[in-house]
C-alpha positions in Angstrom: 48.3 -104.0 69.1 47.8 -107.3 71.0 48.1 -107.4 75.0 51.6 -109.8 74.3 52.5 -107.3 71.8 52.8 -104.1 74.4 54.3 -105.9 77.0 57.3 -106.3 74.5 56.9 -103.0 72.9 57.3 -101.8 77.0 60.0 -103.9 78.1 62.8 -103.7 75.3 65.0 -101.3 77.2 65.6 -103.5 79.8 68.5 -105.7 78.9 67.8 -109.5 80.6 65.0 -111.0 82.0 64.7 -114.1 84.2 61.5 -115.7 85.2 60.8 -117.7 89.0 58.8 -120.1 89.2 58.1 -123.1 91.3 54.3 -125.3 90.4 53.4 -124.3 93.8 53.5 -122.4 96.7 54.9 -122.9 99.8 58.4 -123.4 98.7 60.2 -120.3 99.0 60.4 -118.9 95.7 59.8 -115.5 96.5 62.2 -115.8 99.4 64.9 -116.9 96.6 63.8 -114.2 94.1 64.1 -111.0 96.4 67.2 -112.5 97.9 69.3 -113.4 94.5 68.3 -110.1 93.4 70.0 -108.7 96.2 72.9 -110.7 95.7 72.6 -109.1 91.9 72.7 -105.7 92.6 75.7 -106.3 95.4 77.6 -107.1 92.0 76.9 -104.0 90.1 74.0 -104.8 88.6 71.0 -102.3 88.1 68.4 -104.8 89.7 64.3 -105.0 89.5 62.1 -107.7 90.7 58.2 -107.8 89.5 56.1 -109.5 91.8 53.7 -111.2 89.3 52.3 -113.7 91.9 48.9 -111.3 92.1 47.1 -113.5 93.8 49.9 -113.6 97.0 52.1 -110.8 96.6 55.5 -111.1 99.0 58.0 -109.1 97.7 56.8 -105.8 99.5 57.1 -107.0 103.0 60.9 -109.1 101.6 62.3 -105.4 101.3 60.3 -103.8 103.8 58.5 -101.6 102.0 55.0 -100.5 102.0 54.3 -96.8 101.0 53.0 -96.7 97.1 54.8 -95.8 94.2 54.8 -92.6 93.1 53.5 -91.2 89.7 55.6 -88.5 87.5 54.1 -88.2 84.1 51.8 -90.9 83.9 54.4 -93.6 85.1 54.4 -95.0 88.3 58.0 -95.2 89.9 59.3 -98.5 91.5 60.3 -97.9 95.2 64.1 -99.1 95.9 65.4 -100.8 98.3 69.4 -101.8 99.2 69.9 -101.3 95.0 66.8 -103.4 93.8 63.7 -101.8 92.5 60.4 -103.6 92.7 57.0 -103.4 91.9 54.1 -105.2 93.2 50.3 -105.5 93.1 50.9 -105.6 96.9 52.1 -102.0 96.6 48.3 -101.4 95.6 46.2 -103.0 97.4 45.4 -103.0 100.7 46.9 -105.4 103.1 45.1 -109.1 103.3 42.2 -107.9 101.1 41.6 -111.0 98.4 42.6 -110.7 95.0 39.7 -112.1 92.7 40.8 -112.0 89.3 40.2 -113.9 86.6 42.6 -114.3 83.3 41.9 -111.1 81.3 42.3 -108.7 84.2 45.6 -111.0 85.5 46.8 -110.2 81.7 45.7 -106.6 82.1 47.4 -106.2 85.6 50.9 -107.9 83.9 50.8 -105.3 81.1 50.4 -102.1 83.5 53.6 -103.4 84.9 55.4 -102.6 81.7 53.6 -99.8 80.2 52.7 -97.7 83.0 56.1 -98.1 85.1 59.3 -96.2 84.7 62.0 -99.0 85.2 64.4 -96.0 84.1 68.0 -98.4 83.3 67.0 -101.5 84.9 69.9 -104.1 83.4 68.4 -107.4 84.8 64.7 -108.1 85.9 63.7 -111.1 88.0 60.2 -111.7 87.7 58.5 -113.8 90.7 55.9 -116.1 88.8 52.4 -117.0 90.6 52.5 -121.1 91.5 51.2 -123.3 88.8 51.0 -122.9 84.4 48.1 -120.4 84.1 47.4 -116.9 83.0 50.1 -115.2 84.6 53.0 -117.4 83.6 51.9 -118.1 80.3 51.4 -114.1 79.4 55.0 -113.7 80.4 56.7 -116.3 79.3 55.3 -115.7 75.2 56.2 -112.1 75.9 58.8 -111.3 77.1 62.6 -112.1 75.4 63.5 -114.2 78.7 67.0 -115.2 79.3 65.9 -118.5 81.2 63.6 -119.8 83.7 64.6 -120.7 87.3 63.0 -123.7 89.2 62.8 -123.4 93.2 61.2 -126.5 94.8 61.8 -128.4 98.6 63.8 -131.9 98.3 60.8 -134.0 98.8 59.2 -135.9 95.5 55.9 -134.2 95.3 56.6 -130.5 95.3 59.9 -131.5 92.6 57.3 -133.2 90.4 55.0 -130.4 90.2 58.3 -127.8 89.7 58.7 -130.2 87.0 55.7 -128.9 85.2 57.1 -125.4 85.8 59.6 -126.5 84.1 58.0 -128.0 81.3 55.6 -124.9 80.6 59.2 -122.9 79.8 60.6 -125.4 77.7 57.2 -126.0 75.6 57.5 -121.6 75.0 61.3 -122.1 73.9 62.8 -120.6 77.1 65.7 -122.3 78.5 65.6 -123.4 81.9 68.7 -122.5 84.1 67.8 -125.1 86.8 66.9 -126.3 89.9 67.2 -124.5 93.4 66.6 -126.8 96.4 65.3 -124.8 99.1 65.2 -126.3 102.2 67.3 -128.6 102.1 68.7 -129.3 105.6 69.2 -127.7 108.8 72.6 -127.0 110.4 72.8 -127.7 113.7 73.8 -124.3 116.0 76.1 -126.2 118.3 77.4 -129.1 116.4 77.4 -128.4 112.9 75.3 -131.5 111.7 73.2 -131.1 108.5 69.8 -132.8 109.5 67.5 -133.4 107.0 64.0 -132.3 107.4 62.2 -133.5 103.8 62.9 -136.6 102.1 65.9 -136.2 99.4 63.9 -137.6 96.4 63.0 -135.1 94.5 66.5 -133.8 93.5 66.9 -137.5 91.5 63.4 -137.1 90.5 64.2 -133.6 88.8 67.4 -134.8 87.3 66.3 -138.2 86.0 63.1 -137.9 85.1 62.7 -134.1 84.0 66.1 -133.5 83.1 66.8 -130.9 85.2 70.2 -129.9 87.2 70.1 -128.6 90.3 72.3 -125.6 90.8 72.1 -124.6 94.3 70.8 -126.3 97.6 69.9 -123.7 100.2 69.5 -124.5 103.7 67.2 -123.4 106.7 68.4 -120.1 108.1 67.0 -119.6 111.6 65.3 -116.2 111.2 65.6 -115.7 107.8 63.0 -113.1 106.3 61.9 -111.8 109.4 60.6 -108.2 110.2 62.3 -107.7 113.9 62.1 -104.0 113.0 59.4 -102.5 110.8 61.1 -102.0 107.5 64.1 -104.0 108.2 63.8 -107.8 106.8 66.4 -110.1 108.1 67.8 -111.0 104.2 71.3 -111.6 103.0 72.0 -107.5 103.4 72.2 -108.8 107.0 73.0 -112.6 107.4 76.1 -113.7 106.0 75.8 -117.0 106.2 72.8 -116.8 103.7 74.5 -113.9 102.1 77.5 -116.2 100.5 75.2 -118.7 99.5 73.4 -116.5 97.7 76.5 -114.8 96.0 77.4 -118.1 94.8 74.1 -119.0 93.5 74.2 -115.2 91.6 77.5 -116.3 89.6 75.7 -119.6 88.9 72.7 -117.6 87.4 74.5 -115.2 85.7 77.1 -117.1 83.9 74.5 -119.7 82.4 72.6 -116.3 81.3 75.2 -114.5 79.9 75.2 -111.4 82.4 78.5 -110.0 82.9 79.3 -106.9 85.0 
């Protein structure tokens, strides 16, 4: 049996999966992923997240959580956090030691995430892409049964034409692409209210004209957002409400063009 052909042997019970990804880094995809997932499981939904960016693992620190899983029976258990299960190479390795993989061991790594994990009932899976069309994304995305692909880029025309190719890489394996978050869009100003803008606005037009792509959310800056204050406690949308609603509303966005009903 083929690498490809275990990972979807392993992952049939779990009912929808939706892939992240971005072209680069630097843009707030995993930021988006750990927070939409949230926003998931707030609606009833059995949540997971795999962090398959190996090479810059996030999603630990995003929930706060940094013990590793534990094994019962040969299967490592994803640690949970506020209703959303996740597993990471970060859970594994030690903190800023250098991941220096090449493809096979990348593919390897993906498939331990299926077959050698317990996701128990997990109903929908995000799964946080590394930047760029390589190994990582390619493995998953021939795979796995995906429900769609998610773009995240910044508004300026660079990083939207390298989401583009994101994009693309979903489209050319017959997965549909939900569309566009812009992430950093503006920031609201505390005491007036004004929307500034920080980036240039033309990548949105860029995405839209040229790649065919809509965008379905535009997420500000949140002052603080993501931050550790407390070890174990991540300022996310389980406590800022501002980002919180955005992110609800971006959640019904996503799971009506999916399909996912609770």
């Amino acid at each position: 049996m083929s690498v490809i052909d275990e990972i979807k042997e392993a992952a049939k019970g779990i009912k929808s999966i939706i892939a992240v990804g971005s072209g680069k880094g630097g843009v707030g995809k995993s930021t988006v992923t750990a927070n939409l997932a949230l926003a998931m499981a707030k609606r009833g939904i059995k949540t997971a997240v795999l962090d398959a960016d190996v090479y810059g693992p996030t999603i630990p620190s995003f929930f706060g959580i940094y013990s590793k899983p534990e094994a019962v029976k040969d299967k490592m258990i994803p640690p949970e956090k506020d209703g959303v299960k996740i597993m990471s190479l970060g859970l594994l390795v030690r903190d800023y030691s250098a991941v220096i993989w090449r493809g096979p061991l990348i593919m390897a790594m993906i498939k331990q995430f299926f077959t050698d994990v317990d996701w128990g009932d997990t109903e929908l899976m995000f799964i946080d892409l590394p930047p760029g069309t390589g190994d990582a994304p390619l493995t998953i995305a021939q795979a796995l049964p995906l429900k769609g692909g998610l773009i995240v880029t910044t508004p300026q025309a660079a990083a939207a034409k390298t989401a583009a190719r994101a994009a693309d890489l979903f489209r050319q394996l017959k997965v549909p692409v939900i569309g566009a978050v812009i992430n950093m869009s503006y920031f609201s100003c505390a005491h007036c209210g004004k929307e500034n803008r920080v980036f240039s606005e033309g990548g949105e037009r860029l995405l839209k004209e040229k790649a065919g792509i809509e965008a379905i959310a535009r997420l500000p800056f949140y002052e603080g957002f993501m931050e550790e204050e407390v070890p174990g406690e991540v300022r996310n949308i389980e406590n800022y409400k501002a980002a919180a609603a955005d992110f609800d509303m971006l959640a019904g966005v996503v799971a009506e063009k999916c399909g996912i009903a609770k």
